[in-house]
C-alpha positions as CSV (number, residue, x, y, z in Angstrom):
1,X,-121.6,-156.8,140.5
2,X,-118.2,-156.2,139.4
3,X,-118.1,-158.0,136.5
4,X,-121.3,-156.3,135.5
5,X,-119.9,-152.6,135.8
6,X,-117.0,-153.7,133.7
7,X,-119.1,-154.6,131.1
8,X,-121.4,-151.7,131.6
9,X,-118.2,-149.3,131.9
10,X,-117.4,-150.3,128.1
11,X,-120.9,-148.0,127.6
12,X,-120.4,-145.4,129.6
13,X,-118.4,-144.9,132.9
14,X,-119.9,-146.0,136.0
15,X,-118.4,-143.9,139.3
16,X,-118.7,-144.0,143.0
17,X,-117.7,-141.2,145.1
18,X,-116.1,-140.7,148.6
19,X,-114.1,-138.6,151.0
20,X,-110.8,-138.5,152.7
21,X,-109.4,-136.3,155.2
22,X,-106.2,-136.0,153.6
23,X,-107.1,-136.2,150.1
24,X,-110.5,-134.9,149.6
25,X,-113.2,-136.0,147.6
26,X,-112.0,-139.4,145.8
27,X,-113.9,-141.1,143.0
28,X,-113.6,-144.8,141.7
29,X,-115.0,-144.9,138.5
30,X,-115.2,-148.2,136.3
31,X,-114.2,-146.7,132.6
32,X,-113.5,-149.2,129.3
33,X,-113.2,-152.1,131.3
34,X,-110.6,-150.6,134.0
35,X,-111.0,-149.4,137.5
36,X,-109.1,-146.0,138.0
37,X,-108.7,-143.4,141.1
38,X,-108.7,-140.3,141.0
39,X,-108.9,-137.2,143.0
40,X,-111.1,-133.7,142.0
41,X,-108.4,-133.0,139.4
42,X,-106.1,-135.4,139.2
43,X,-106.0,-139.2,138.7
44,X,-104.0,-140.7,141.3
45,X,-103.8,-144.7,140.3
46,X,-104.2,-146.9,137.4
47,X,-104.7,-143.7,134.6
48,X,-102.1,-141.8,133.5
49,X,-100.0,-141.4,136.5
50,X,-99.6,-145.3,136.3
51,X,-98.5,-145.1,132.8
52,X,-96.2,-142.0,133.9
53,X,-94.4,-143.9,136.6
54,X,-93.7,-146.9,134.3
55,X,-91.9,-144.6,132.0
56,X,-89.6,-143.7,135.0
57,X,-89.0,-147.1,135.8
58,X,-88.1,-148.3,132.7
59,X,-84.9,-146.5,133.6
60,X,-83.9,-148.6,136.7
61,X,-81.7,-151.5,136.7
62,X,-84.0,-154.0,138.4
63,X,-80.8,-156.4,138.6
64,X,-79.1,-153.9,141.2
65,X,-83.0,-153.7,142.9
66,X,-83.7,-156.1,145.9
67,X,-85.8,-153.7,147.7
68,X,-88.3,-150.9,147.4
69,X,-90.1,-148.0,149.4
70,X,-92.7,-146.2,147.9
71,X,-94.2,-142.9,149.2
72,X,-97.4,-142.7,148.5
73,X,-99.6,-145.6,148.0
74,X,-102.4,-144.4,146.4
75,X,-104.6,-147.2,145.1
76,X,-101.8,-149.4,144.4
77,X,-100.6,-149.4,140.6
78,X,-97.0,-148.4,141.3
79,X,-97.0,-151.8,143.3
80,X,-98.8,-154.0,140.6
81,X,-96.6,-152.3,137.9
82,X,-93.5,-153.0,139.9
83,X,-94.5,-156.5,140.5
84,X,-96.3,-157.8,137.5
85,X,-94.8,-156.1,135.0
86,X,-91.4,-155.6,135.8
87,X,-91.4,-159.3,137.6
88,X,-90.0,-157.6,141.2
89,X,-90.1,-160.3,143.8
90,X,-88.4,-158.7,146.7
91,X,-89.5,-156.6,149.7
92,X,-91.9,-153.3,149.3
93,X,-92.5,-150.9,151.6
94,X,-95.1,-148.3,151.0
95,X,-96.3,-145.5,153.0
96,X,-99.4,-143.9,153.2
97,X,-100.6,-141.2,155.9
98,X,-104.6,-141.7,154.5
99,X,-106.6,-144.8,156.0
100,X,-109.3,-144.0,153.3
101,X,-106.7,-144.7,150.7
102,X,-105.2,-147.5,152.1
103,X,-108.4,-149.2,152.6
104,X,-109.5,-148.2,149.0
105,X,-106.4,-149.9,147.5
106,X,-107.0,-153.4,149.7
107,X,-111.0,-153.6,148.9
108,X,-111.5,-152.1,145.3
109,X,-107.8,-153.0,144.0
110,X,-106.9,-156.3,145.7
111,X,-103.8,-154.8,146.9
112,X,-102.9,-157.1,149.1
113,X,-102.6,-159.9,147.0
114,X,-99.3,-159.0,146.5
115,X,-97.7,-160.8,149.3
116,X,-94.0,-159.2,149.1
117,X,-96.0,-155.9,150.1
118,X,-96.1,-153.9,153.7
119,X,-97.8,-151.1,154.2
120,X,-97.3,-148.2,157.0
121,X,-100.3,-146.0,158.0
122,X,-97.3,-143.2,158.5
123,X,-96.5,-139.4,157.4
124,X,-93.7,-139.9,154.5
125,X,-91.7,-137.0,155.8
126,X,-91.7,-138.5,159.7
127,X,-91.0,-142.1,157.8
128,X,-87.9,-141.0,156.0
129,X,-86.6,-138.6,158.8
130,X,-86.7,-141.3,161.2
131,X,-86.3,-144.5,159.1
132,X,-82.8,-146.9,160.0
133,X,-83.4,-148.5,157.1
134,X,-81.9,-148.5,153.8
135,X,-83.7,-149.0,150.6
136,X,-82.6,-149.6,147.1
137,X,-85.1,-148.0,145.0
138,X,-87.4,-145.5,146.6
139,X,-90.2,-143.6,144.6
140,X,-91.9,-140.7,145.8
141,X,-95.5,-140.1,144.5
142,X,-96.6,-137.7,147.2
143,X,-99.8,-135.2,146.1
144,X,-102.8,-133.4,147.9
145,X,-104.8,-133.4,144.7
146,X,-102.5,-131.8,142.0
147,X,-99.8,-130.1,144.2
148,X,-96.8,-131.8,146.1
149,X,-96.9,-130.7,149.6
150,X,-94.4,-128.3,150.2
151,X,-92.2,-129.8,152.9
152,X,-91.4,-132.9,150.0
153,X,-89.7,-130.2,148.6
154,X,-87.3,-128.7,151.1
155,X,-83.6,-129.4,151.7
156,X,-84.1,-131.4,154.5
157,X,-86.4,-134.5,152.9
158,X,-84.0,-134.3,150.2
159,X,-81.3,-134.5,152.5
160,X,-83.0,-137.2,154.6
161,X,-83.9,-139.5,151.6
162,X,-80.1,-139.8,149.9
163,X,-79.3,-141.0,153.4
164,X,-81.4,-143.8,153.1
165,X,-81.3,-144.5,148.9
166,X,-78.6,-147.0,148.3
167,X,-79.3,-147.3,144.4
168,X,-81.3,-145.1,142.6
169,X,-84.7,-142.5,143.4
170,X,-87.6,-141.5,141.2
171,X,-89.2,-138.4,142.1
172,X,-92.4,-137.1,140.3
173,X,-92.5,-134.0,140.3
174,X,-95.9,-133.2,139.4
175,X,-97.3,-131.2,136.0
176,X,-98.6,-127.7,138.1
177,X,-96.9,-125.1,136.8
178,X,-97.7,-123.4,140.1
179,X,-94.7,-125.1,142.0
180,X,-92.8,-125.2,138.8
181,X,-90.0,-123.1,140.8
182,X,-90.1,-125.4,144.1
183,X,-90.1,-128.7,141.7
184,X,-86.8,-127.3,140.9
185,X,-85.3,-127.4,144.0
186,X,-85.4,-131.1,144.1
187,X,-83.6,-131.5,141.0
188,X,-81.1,-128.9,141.9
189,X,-80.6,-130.7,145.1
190,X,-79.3,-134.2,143.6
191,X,-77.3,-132.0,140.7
192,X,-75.1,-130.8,143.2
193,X,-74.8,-133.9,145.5
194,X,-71.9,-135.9,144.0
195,X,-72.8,-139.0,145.3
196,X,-75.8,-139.2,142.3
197,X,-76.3,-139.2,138.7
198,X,-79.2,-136.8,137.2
199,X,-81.9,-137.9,135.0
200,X,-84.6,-135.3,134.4
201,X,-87.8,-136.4,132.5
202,X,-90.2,-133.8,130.2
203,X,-93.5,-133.9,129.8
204,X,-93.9,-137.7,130.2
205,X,-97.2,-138.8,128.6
206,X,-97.0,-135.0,127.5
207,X,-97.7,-133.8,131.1
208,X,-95.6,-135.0,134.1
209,X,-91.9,-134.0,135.3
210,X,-89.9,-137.0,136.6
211,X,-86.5,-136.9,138.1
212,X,-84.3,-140.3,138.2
213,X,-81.2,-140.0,140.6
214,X,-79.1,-142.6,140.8
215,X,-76.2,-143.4,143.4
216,X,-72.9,-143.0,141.7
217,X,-70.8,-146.1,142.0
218,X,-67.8,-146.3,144.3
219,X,-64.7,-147.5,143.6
220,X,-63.1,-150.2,146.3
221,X,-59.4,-149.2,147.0
């Protein structure tokens, strides 16, 4: 049946629809040969955010990388792109408050084929707050739909996840003009902490914000 709505998807795109209690109505939809996720009004895996988030990580040093946490799962294509096409073999964490999502990303995107992968059923904010350990990379792809809750946006989650980022962060920031002001905050935050270097990304694939901080390198007396 699969192989058949690929095909058929190369005619016109073939979609099934769902809900989530976090996320709200979700749609799988078969389009050109390639499954996608999105929400109502945003896609939220293998689209355009995928291709967005590979644009940030084009920017990490994958040498100084042995492991990963990433907040927000969605259906997976952060993982796939960080192991299959940037050839990551070491641990991934990835957390993900929605059971409808996580069992989306295992049954329609084979997700857990990729065996260097854990996932937590966990609130990102609680994960980081309370987390004792330390991560080299950690991307944060957290959305209701279009908007970035509010408390990913505060001080303290800043605060809390350059406590636990040993190497560098990506941060999408999103494309709604809406929280353009709050979006800021984030950036401003790891601008004034002296322990990072500030990369700030424009309308990647002509839409999303992305900011890269990376831990500033200390020298051994």
């Amino acid at each position: 049946m699969s192989r058949l709505r690929k095909y058929l998807s190369f005619l016109w795109p073939i979609t099934t629809k769902t809900d989530s209690d976090f996320s709200g109505p979700l749609e799988i939809t078969w389009i050109d040969g390639k499954k996608v996720l999105d929400t109502k009004n945003a896609n939220y895996s293998y689209g355009a955010l995928q291709n967005v988030l590979e644009n940030g990580l084009k920017h990490i040093d994958f040498g100084q990388i042995n492991s990963v946490l990433i907040l927000g799962l969605g259906g997976g294509s952060v993982v796939k792109s960080i192991a299959e096409k940037f050839n990551f073999f070491g641990s991934i964490h990835a957390v993900e408050i929605d059971q409808k999502i996580i069992d989306i990303a295992k049954t329609e995107f084979d997700i857990s084929a990729i065996k260097n992968l854990k996932i937590h059923r966990s609130d990102a904010f609680d994960f980081v707050k309370n987390s004792n350990q330390f991560y080299d990379l950690i991307i944060v792809d957290v959305f209701i739909d279009t908007e970035i809750p509010t408390i990913f946006l505060s001080d303290e989650f800043c605060e809390n996840l350059s406590h636990i980022c040993q190497n560098s962060l990506l941060f999408n920031l999103g494309f709604s003009q809406n929280a353009l002001n709050q979006t800021k905050k984030v950036t401003r935050f790891f601008q004034n902490n002296s322990n990072f270097e500030v990369l700030t990304l424009e309308k990647v694939e002509e839409i999303n914000r992305l900011l890269i901080a990376t831990k500033r390198s200390r020298n051994v007396v």
